[in-house]
N, C-alpha and C positions, 0 to 999 in steps of 0.2 A: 516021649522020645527024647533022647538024648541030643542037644544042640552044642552044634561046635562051638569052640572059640576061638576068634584069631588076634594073635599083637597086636595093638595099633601104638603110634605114637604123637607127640602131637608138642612141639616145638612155642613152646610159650616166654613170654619175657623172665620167670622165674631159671626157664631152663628146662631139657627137653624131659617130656614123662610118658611113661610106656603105660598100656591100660589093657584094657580086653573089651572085646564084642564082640556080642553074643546078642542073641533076637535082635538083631539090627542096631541096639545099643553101645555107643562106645562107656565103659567103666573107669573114672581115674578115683582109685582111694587111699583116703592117707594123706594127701599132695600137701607140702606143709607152707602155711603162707606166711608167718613167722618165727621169729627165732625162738631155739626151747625157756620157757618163762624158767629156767631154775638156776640154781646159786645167787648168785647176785642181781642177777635177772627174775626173782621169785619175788613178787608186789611191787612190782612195778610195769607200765604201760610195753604194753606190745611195741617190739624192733622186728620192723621189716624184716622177711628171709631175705635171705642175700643168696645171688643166684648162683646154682648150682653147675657145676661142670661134668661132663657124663650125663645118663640118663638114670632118674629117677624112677625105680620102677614102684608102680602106684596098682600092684595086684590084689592085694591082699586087703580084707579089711583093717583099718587104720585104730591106734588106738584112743580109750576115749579119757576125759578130763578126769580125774580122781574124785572119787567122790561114796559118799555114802550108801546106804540100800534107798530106792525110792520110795516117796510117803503113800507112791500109788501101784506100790508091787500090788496086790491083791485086787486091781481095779485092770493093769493094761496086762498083766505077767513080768518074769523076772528075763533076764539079760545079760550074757556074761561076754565079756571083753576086759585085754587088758588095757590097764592105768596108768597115766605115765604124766605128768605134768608136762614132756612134749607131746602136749596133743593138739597144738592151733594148729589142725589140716582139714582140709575142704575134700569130699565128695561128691563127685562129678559126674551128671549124665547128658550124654548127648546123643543125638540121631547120626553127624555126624560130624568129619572136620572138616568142612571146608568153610565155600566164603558165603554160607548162604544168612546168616545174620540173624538169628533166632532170637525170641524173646528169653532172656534169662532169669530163671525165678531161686530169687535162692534163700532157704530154707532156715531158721531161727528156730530149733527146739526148747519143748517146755520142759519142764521139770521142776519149777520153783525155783530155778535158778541153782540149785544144788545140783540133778541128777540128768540122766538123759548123756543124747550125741547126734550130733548130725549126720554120723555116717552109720548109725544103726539099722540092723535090715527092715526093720518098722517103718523107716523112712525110706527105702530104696526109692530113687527118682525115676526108677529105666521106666516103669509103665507110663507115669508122668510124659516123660519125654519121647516116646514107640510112637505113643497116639496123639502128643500133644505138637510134635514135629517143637521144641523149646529144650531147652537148655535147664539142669535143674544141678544147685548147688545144696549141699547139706555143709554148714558151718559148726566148728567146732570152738567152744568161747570158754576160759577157763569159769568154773563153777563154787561155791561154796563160800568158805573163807578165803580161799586161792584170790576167787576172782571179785570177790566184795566187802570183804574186812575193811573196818574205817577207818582207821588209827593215824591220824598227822603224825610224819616223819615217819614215817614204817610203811604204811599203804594208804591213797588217796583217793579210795576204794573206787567202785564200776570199772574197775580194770576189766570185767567179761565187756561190756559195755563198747570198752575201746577196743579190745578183741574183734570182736562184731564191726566196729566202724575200718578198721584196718583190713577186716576181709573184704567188704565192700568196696575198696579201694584196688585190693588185690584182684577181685573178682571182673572188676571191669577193667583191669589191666590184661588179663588176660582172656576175656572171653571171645576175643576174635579167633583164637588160637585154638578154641573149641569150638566153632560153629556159633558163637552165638553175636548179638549184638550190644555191644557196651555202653550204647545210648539206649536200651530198652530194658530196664530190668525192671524187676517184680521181688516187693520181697513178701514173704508167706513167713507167718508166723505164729505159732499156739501156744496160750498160755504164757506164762513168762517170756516168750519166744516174740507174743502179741506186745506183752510190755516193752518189752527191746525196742519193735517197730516204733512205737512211739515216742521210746526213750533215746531213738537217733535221730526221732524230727526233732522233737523238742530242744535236743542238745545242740541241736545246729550241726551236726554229721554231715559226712557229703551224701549226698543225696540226690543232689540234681539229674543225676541219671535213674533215677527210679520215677516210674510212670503209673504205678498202678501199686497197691497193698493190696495184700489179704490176712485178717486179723481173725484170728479161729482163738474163742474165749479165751481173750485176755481178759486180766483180774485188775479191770482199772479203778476199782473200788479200792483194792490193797495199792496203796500211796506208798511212795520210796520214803523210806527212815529220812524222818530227820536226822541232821547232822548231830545233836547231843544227844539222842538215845541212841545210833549209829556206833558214836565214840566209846559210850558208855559199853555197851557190847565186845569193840573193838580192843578196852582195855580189860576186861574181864577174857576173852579168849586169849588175848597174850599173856595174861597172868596165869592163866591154866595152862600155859608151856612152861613156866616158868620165867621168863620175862618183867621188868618193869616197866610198864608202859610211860612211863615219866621221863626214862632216858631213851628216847627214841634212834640216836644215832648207831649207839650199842646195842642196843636190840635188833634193830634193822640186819647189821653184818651176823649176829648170831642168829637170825631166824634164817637167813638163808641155807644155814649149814643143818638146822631142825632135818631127820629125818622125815618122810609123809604121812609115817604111819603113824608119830606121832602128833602132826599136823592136825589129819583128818580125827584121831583117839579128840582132841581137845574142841575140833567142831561137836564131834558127836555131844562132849559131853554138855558144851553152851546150848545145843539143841534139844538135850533130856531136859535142861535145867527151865527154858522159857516156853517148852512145850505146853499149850492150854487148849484143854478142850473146845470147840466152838472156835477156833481162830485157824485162819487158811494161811497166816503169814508165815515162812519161811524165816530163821533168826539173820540169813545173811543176803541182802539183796540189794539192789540198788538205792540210793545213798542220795536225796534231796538235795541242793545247791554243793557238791561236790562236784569230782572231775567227770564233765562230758555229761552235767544237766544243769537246769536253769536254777535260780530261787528266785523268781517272782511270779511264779501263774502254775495249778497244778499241771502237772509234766503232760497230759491226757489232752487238756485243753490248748497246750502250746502246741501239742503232737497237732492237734486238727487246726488250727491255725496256719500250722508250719506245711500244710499239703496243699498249699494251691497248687493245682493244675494235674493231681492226681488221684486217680481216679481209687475207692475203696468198696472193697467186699469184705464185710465183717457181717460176726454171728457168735450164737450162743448156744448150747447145750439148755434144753428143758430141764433139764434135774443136774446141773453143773455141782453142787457142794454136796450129792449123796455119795459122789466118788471118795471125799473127804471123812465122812459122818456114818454111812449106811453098815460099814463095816465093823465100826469100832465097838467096841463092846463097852465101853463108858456112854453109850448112847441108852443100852438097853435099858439102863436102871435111874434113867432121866424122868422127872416129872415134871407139872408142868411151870409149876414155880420155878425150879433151876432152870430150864431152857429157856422161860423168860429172861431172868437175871443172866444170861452169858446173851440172849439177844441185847439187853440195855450195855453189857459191857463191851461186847465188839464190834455192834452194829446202834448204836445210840439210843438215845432214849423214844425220840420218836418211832422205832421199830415196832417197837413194843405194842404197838393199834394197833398195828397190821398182823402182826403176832397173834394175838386175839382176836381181830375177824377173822381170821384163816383158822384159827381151833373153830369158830362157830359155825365155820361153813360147810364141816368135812369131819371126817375121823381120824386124822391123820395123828400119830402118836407122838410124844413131844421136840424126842430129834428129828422126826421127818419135817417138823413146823419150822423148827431150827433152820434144818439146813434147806426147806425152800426162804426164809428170810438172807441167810449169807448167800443165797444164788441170785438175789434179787439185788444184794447191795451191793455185794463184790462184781457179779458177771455183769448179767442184766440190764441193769436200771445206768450205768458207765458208759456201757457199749450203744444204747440207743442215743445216749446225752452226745456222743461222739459224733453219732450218724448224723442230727440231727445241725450240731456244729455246721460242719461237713456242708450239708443239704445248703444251709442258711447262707452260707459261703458262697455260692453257688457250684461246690462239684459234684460229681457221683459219688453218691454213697447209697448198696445196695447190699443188706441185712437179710439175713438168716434166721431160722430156731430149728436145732437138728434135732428131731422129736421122736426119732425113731428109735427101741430099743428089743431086745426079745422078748418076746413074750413071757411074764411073770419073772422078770429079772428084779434081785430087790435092787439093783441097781440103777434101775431108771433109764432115760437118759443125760446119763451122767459127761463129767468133765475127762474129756479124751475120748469119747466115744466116736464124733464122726475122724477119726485119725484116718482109720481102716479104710473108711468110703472115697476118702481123699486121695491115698498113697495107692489103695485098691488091697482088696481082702486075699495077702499073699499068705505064704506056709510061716511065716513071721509072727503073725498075729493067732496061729492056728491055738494058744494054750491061754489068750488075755481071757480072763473069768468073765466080763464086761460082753464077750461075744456066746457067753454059754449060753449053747440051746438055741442059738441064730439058726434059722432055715439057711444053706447053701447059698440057693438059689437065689432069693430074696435080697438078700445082702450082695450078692454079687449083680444085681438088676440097678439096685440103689445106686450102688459103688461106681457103677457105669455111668449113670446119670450124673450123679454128684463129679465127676469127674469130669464131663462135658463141659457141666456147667463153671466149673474152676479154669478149665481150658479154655474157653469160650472169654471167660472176662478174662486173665493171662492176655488174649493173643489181639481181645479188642475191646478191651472193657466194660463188654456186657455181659452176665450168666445166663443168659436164655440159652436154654438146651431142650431135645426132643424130650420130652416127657414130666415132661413142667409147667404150671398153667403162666402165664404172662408174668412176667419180671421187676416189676418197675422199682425206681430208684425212690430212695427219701425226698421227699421237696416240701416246701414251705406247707404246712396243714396235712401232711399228708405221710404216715407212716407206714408202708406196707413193707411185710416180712415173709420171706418166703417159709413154712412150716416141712420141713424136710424130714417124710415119713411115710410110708408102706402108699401112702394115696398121700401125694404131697399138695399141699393148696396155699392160700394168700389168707394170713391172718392182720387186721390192721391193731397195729399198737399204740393206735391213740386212745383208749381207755385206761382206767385208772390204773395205777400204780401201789406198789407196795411203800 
């Protein structure tokens, strides 16, 4: 049946914004929290909006950061919106405006840092916040070369990075003015999204108003570039504009004026050129002792340092790197010598045991060996090291493995997989391959659950929800995981390791 909608508006320090609600949800999209990054403003740190006069109206979906095809079109489906380098704007859902002070969770999408938006229908927050009575932000952080190129006197790259810490700022400036509470926020993050989380504790970000994380497979295994393969990168993509990266002051004023399309033509081509099989890295991403991260302690380790007194809910995908690998057709004609030789090159030499017990224990063929070793080094084996921090410390830290998949999917449960159970399995997700051949029903049962249990820590720190056996958090000797699947149970993860 057809549901009305009606205006609403909602009078914020940015300046007033009009939205719509519908099923009890009020909608703000687009809302931009700073100024558009281009001409002269294109590589360099985000400048506050400056507040507007009139009402902005925040109807329509907003557009997303510029960027390329995803490396996981074929894993979640494709997406079409338009591109516009002014894209720093926040989507916004709320129950409703007044002064009732809701928890506010606001959203970090993945994408390797290239692709992806926070206001994509994939992510809509209104179920999030219908049933969770909280406040749900989707952020928008420039992407790619845009928002990570490393190049002294040109860009000082993690410019997404401070994107992200500026909305954060903006987010709790305004969130009374949406129902929610600006001393309670929550931030929720997948994938790249997960790295951010940790890459604004670590940086020293404001923060202090965040009481709770949720980290959905981040790739704390994949380490921020150093600084001199960073640069090295950073001169090689400016020279494929044509540029001297030597004369940084003259380049800077003529990159501004670069059309985008040739911008993004010269990402593309830096990413044919270092594409390698067996590697989950992204050619442009967050940048080791540069702006807005540390250089003394990896970023992962400071990130769990940096979170006293808050509380986390992090997890991992069962089959995280087959989203990566299960597809590609350079897999099928893999033996098992090469698949070793790309395990010793991108995952160390010590891999390589594990590599070989795992061919002796099973039939698995040699990229599926493959890509459970990068799911174990990249996902995995990071995120427990986190937990475990965490626990030592003394906070909460209570862990996942979202093991559920469809049945005879060569997929697995792959990376992006619990997205849908999260956000809840809308007509969005009706064409991601990752979901062929799901039971309706089944998926929409999980999706309930798992969203309790998100709700539930969101609103008090704990994920106990009906239809889940007992919860408990990491503590000293003691690693339990909840196994999120068709009959979900308590697996302990103190057995050996790959």
């Amino acid at each position: 049946m057809h549901q009305p909608t009606e205006t609403v508006f909602a009078d914020t320090p940015l300046g007033r914004i009009a939205g719509l609600r519908r099923h009890a949800v009020c909608r703000f999209r687009g809302v931009p929290y700073a100024e558009a990054p281009v001409g002269a403003l294109r590589f360099c740190p985000p400048r506050r909006k400056t507040p507007w006069t009139g009402t902005f109206e925040a109807y329509e979906p907003g557009v997303i950061a510029p960027q390329l095809a995803s490396r996981l079109l074929g894993v979640m489906g494709d997406f079409t919106r338009r591109q516009s380098e002014d894209c720093l704007h926040l989507d916004i859902a709320t129950p409703g405006l007044d002064d009732a002070r809701r928890p506010v969770v606001v959203w970090l999408h993945g994408g390797g840092f290239s692709s992806g938006s926070g206001g994509l229908d994939w992510y809509d927050g209104s179920l999030l916040a219908g049933e969770g009575d909280v406040v749900v932000v989707g952020v928008n952080y420039r992407l790619g070369a845009l928002g990570y190129l490393y190049a002294p006197g040109i860009s000082e790259g993690n410019l997404g990075l401070l994107d992200q810490a500026l909305a954060l700022c903006v987010v709790r400036d305004i969130a009374a003015s949406v129902g929610g509470d600006p001393d309670n926020m929550i931030l929720m993050g997948q994938s790249a999204g997960g790295n951010s989380i940790a890459a604004l504790f670590a940086g020293g970000h404001p923060t202090k108003n965040v009481r709770r994380v949720i980290i959905q497979s981040a790739a704390f295994g994949m380490r921020p570039q150093d600084r001199d393969y960073a640069r090295a990168l950073g001169a090689e993509f400016v020279r494929e504009l044509g540029g001297d990266p030597h004369r940084p002051d003259e380049v800077r004023a003529w990159l501004a004026g670069r059309p985008l399309d040739a911008v993004l033509d010269a990402q593309a081509a830096i990413a044919r050129r270092h594409a390698r099989f067996g590697d989950t890295a992204p050619p442009f991403q967050l940048v080791q002792a540069s702006a807005g991260l540390p250089d003394t302690v990896a970023f992962d380790r400071a990130a769990a340092d940096a979170m006293t007194g808050v509380d986390v809910l992090i997890g991992f995908t069962s089959d995280e790197a087959d989203a990566f690998f299960a597809l590609d057709p350079r897999g099928e004609s893999l033996d098992m010598a090469a698949a070793g030789e790309l395990v010793t090159a991108f995952y160390g030499q010590h891999r390589l045991e594990a590599f070989h017990r795992m061919a002796r224990d099973g039939e698995r063929s040699p990229v599926a060996l493959l890509s459970a070793v990068a799911s174990r080094d990249v996902f995995v084996e990071p995120t427990v090291a986190f937990a475990e921090r965490r626990a030592a410390d003394g906070g909460e830290a209570y862990v996942y493995e979202f093991a559920w998949h469809p049945a005879g999917s060569s997929l697995g449960a792959c990376h992006c997989l619990e997205l849908p159970f999260v956000f809840g399995p809308t007509q969005a997700w009706r064409d991601a391959p990752m979901l062929a051949g799901a039971d309706p029903v089944e998926l929409a049962e999980l999706s309930a659950t798992i969203r309790a249990a998100w709700l539930n820590f969101v609103r008090i720190g704990n994920p106990a929800a009906a239809g889940l056996p007992a919860w408990q958090a990491f503590g000293v000797g003691r690693r339990p995981a909840m196994r999120l699947d068709r009959r979900s149970t308590v697996s302990d993860l103190a057995g050996g390791s790959c």
